[in-house]
C-alpha positions in Angstrom: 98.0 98.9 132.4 97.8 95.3 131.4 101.5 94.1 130.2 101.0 92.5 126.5 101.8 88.9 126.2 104.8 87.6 124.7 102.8 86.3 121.7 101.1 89.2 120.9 104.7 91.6 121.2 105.5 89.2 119.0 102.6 89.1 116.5 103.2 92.9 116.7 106.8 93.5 115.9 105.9 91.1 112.4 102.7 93.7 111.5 105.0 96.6 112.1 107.8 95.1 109.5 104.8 93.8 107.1 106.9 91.2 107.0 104.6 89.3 104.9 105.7 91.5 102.2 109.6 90.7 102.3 109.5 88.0 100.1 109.1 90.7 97.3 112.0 92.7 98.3 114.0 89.8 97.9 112.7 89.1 94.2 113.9 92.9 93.6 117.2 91.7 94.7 117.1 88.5 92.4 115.7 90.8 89.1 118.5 93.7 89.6 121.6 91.0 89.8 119.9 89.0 87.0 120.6 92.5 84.6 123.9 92.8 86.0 124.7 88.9 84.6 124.3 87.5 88.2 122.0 84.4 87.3 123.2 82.0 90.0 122.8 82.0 93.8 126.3 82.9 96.0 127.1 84.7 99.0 126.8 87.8 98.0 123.2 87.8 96.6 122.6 86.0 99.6 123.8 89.4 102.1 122.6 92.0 99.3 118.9 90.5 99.8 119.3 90.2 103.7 120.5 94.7 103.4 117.4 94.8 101.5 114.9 93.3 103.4 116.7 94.8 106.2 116.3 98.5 104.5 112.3 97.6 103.9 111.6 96.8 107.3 113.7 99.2 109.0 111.1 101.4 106.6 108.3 100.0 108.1 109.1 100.8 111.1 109.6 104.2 110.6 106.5 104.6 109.0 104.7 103.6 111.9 106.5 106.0 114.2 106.3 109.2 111.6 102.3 108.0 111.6 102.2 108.0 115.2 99.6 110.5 115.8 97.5 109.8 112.6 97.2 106.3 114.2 96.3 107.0 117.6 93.1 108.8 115.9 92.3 106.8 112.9 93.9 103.4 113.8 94.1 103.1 118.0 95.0 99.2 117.5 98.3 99.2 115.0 101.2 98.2 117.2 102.7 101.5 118.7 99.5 103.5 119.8 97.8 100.4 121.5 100.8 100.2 123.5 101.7 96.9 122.6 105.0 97.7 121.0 106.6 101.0 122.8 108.1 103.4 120.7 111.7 103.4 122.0 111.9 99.8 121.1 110.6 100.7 117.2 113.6 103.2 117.1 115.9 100.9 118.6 115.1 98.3 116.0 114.8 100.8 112.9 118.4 102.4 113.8 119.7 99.2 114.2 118.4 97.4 110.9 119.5 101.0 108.8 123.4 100.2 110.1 123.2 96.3 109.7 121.7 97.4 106.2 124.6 99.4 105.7 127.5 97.5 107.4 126.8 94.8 104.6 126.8 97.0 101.5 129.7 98.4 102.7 131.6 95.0 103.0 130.4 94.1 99.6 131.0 97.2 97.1 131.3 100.8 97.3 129.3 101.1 94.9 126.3 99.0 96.5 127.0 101.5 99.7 126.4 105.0 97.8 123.1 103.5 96.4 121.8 101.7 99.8 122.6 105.2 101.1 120.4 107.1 98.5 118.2 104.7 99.4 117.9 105.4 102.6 117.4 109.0 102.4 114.2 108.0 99.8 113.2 106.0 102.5 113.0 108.5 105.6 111.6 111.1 102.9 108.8 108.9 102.0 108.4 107.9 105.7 108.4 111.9 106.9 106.4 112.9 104.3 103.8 111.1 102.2 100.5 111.9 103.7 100.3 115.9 102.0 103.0 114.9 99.7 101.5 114.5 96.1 104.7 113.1 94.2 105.1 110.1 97.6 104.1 107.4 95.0 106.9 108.4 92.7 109.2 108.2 96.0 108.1 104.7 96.9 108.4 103.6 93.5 112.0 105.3 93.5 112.9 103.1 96.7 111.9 99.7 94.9 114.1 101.0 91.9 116.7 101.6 94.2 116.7 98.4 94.9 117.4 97.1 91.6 120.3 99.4 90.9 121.8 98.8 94.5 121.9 94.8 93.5 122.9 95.4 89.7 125.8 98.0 90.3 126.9 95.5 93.2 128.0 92.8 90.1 128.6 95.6 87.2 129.3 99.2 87.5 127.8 100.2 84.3 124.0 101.1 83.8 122.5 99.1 80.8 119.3 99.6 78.7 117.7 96.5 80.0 118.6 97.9 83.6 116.6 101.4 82.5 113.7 99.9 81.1 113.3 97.4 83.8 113.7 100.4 86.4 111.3 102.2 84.4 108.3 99.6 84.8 109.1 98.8 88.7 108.7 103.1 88.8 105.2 102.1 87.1 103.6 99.8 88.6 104.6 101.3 91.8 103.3 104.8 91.4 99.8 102.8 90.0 99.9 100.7 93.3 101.1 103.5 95.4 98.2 105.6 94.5 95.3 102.8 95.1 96.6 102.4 98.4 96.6 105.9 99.2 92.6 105.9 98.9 92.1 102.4 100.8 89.6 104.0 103.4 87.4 105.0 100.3 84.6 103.1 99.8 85.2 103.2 95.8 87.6 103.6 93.1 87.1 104.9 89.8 89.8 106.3 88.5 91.8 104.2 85.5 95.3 105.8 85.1 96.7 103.6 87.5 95.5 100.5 86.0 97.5 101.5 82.9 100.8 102.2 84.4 100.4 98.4 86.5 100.0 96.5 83.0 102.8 98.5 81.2 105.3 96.0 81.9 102.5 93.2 80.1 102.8 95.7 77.3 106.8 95.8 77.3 106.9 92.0 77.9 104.5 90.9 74.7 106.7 93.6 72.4 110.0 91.6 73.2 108.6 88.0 73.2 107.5 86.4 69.9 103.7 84.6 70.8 104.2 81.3 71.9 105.3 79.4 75.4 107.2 82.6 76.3 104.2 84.1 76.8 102.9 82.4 79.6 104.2 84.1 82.4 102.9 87.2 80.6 99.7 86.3 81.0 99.9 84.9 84.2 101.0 88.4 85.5 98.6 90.3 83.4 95.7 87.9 84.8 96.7 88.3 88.5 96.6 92.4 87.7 93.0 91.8 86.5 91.9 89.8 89.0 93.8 92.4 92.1 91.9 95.0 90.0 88.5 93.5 90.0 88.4 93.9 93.7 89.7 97.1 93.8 86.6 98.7 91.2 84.0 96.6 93.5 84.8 98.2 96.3 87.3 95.3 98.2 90.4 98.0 97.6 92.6 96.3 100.3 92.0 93.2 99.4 93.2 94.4 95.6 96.0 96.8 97.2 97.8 93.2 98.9 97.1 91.3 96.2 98.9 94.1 93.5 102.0 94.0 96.0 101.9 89.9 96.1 101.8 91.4 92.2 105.5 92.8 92.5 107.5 89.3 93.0 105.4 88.5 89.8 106.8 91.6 87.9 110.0 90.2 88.8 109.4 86.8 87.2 108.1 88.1 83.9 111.2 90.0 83.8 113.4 87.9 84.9 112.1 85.7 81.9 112.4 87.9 79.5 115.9 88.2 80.6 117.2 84.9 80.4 116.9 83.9 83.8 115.2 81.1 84.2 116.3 79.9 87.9 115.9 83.2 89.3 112.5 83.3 88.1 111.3 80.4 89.6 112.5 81.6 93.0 110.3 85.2 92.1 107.5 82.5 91.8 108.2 81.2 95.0 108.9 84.8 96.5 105.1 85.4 94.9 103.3 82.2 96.7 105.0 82.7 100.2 103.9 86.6 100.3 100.2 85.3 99.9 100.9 82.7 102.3 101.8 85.4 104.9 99.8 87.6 103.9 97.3 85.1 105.7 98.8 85.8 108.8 100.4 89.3 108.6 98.5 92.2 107.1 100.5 93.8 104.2 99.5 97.1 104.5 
């Protein structure tokens, strides 16, 4: 057997993390402080994003090795079946990014720890079971909630309204995105349920802006939705299904808007280019 070079361990420790996805996790971080009142960068924003991204990609990771066998048949070259990453150095590295994940929140607030710890749990349920499970894309929407409330009860321990509704469209869009990419081998979509829950939060967004200026990052998120969806109805459904999760740092920004959080938005724009930028490089799915 033919050892893998150091480039492609390498290239294959970033597709198993989908790290080209991270930047979005981090815009989750950035929207659930914003509710909270935290509207300016510091320290602990800074480690509550590194837990995060930490708790995605440890995620990841497990996904892969709970897929294992499913990927050996339907998808021989992903890291762990071709041999290119083994699988004792996947559980090594998820073990290890779930404690550094949870070392942090615990230094931060014991709050933030109980909720990275639910978390978790949603996590390795998702991971364990999601191929038979009809309600997984209510559990992977649950984990990007999560990660709203573990950022917002890390800066105020008491839930808001803004908090629930914003919680409430993540869930959305999530379960509509979560359910495309469960059918990405199909060679066509038709079904339109999903479409509705992603553009709920356009819906939410032109009921508590008055029409002017403010509008236009509501239409710049409910025209990236239509152009992931055109793909997605011709047939292109991963192309679409990257495209919608690109999608999620833009959710961020039209909230964050409509929140009064102007600075943090701008980084959810940023968060939103440099996910299609790795993207490039790094398949998202």
């Amino acid at each position: 057997m033919v050892t893998p070079s150091w480039q492609r361990k390498a290239a294959g420790y970033l597709q198993l993390a989908r790290i080209s996805n991270s930047p979005t996790v981090v815009s989750n971080v950035l929207a659930g402080a914003a509710l909270a009142g935290a509207t300016t960068w510091d320290a602990t924003l800074g480690w509550l994003a590194a837990a995060m991204v930490a708790f995605y990609t440890a995620g990841m990771y497990l996904n892969d090795l709970c897929d294992y066998e499913v990927d050996r048949k339907e998808r021989p070259n992903r890291p762990l079946p071709s041999g290119v990453i083994s699988k004792q150095a996947a559980w090594t590295i998820t073990l290890a990014l779930f404690g550094i994940g949870t070392l942090i929140l615990a230094s931060i607030d014991v709050r933030a720890l109980f909720s990275g710890l639910v978390l978790i749990g949603l996590i390795v349920l998702y991971d364990a079971w999601h191929k038979t499970n009809p309600l997984s894309p209510l559990i992977m929407a649950s984990t990007r909630a999560l990660v709203y409330v573990t950022a917002f009860v890390s800066f105020q321990p008491l839930m808001t309204w803004d908090l629930t509704i914003s919680v409430g469209l993540m869930i959305a869009y999530i379960i509509g995105l979560t359910y495309i990419a469960k059918r990405e081998t199909q060679n066509r979509f038709t079904q339109h349920w999903p479409a509705v829950l992603l553009y709920l939060p356009l819906v939410y967004g032109c009921l508590t802006l008055s029409f002017g200026w403010d509008w236009v990052p509501l239409l710049g998120f409910g025209g990236w939705i239509a152009f992931s969806l055109r793909f997605i109805y011709r047939g292109a459904i991963g192309a679409g299904i990257v495209r919608l999760i690109a999608g999620i740092a833009l959710l961020d920004a039209m909230l964050l808007w409509i929140y009064n959080a102007p600075m943090h938005a701008g980084f959810a724009l940023l968060a939103f280019a440099l996910t299609l930028f790795l993207q490039r490089y790094v398949r998202g799915t």
